[in-house]
C-alpha positions in Angstrom: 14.9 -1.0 -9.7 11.7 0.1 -11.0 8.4 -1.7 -10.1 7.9 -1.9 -13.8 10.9 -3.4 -14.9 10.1 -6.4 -12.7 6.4 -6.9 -12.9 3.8 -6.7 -15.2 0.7 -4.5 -13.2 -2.6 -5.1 -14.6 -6.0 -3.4 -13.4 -8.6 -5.6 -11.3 -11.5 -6.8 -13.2 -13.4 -3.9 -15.2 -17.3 -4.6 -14.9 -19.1 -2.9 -18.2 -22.6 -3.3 -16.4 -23.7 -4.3 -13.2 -22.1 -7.2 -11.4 -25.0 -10.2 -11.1 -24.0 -12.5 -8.8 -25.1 -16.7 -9.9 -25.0 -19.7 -8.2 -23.8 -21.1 -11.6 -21.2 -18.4 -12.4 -18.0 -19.3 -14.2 -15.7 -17.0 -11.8 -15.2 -15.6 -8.4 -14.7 -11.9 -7.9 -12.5 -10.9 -5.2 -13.5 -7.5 -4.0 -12.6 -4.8 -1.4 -15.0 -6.5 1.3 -13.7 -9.7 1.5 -9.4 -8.3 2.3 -9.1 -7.3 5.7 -6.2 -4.4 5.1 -5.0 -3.9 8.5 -4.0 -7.5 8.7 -3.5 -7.8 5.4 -5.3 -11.2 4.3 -8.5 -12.2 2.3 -11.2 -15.1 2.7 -12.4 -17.1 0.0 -15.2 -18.3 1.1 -17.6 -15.3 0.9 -16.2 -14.4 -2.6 -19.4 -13.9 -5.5 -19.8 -16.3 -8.1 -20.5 -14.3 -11.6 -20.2 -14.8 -15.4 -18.0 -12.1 -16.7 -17.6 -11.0 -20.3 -13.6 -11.6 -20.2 -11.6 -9.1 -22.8 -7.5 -9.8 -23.7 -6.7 -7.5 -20.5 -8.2 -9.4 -17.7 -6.6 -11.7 -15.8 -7.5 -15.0 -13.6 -5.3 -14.7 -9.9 -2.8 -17.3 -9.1 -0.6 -18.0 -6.2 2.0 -15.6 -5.8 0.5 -12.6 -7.5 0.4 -9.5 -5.6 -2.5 -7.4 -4.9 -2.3 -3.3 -4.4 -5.2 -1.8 -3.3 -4.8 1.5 -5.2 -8.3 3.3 -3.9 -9.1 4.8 -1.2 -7.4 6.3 1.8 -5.0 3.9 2.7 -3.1 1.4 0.4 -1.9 -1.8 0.8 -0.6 -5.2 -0.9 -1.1 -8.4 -0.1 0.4 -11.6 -1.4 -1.9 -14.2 -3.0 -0.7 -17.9 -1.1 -3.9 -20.0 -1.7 -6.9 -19.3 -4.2 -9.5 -21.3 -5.7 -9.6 -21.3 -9.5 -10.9 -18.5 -11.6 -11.1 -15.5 -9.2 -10.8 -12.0 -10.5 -9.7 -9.0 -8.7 -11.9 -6.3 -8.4 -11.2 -3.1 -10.0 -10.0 -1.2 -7.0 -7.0 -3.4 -7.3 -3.9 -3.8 -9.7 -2.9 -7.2 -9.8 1.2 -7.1 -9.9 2.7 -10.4 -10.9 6.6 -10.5 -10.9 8.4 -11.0 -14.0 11.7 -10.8 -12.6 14.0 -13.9 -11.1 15.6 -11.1 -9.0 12.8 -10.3 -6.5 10.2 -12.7 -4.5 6.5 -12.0 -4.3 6.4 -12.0 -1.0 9.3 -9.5 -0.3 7.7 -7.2 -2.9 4.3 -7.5 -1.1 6.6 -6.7 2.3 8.2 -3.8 0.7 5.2 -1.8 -0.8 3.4 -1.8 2.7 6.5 0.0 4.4 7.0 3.5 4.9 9.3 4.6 1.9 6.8 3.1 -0.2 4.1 4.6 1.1 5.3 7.8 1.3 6.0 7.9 -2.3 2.6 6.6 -3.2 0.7 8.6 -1.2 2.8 12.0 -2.3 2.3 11.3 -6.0 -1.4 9.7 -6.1 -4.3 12.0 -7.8 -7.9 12.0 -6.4 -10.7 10.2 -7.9 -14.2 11.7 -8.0 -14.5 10.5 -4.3 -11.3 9.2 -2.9 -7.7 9.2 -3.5 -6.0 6.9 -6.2 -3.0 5.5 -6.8 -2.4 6.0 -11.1 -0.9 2.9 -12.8 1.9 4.9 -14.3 2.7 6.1 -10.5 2.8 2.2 -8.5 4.9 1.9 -12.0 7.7 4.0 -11.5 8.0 3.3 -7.7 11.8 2.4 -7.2 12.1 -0.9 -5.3 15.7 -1.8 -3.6 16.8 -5.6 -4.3 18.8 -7.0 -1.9 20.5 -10.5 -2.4 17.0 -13.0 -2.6 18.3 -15.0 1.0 18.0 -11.8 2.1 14.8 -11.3 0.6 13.3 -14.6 1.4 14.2 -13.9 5.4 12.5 -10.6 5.4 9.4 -11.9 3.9 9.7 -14.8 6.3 10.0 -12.7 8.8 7.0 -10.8 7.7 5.2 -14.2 7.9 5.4 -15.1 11.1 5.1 -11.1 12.9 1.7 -11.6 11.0 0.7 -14.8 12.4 2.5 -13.5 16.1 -0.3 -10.8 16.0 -3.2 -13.2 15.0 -2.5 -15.5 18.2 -2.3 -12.1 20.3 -5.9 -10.9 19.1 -7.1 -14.7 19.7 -5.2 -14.4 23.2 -7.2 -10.4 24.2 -10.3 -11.9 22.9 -10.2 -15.0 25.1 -9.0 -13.2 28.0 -12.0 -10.5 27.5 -14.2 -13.2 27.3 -12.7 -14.5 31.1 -12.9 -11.8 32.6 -16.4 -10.3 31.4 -17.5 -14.2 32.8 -15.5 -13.7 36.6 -17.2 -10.6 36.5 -20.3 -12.3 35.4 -20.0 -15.0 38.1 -19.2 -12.3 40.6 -22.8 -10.5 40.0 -24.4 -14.0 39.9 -22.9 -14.8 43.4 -23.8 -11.3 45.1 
């Protein structure tokens, strides 16, 4: 099924002037620094606080909305599971929000970081005055296969927790490069 038959994909948060950030700001802006793409999450806690001028067309995240990155060299989704209130998406991202009772978030989130999808995107996106971008009309008319949503639920679960596996091995290499940098340490100490 096409990605547009089952979500609505909107464009990040268009700025028509220069982005002031304010301690007193009505909304957070999500942006490009604050989404680690290799591991595919986001922090909230470094997010700007800013009062945009809000048109018809923008929209205010919520849990379970899907974010594409569509600039740059390599592009990614992530699914949104916990956000404060009124946060925007930047404009390098489309905000996808599923509008279909046949596909989960999370599966769709899965599904446009694998390999078919990615070859697709990257074959068909146009270049942008200084890097490549994914058009609307192309992350539109990606096709998107639907199995049976157990299945889809499983995959996504699954998803879930090779994610987490891989946080607990980084935490793992980082404390055993801190031991051994400290044996080594002791060693020089005790020479």
């Amino acid at each position: 099924m096409r990605l547009n038959k089952m979500a609505k994909i909107q464009s990040g948060y268009i700025s028509r002037g220069k982005i002031e950030a304010r301690e007193d700001g009505s909304h957070f802006l999500l942006q490009a620094k604050n989404v680690d793409g290799h591991r595919l999450t986001y922090v909230t806690d470094a997010l700007i606080r800013f009062s945009p001028s809000l048109t018809r067309k923008d929209r205010i995240l919520e849990t379970g909305d899907v974010l594409f990155m569509a600039r740059g060299a390599r592009n990614y989704s992530l699914l949104m599971r916990e956000i404060p209130d009124s946060v925007l998406a930047a404009a390098c991202f489309f905000v996808v929000t599923v509008s279909s009772d046949q596909v989960l978030p999370a599966y769709l989130s899965w599904y446009l970081n694998q390999p078919p999808a990615q070859n697709y995107l990257s074959r068909y996106s146009g270049r942008g005055v200084h890097m490549p971008v994914v058009r609307r009309s192309v992350l539109e008319n990606l096709d998107v296969p639907l199995p049976p949503l157990e299945a889809q639920k499983k995959i996504a679960e699954l998803d879930a927790l090779m994610r987490q596996e891989q946080q607990l091995l980084d935490k793992l290499a980082q404390k055993r490069k801190n031991l051994i940098a400290m044996a080594c340490l002791k060693a020089v100490r005790g020479s």
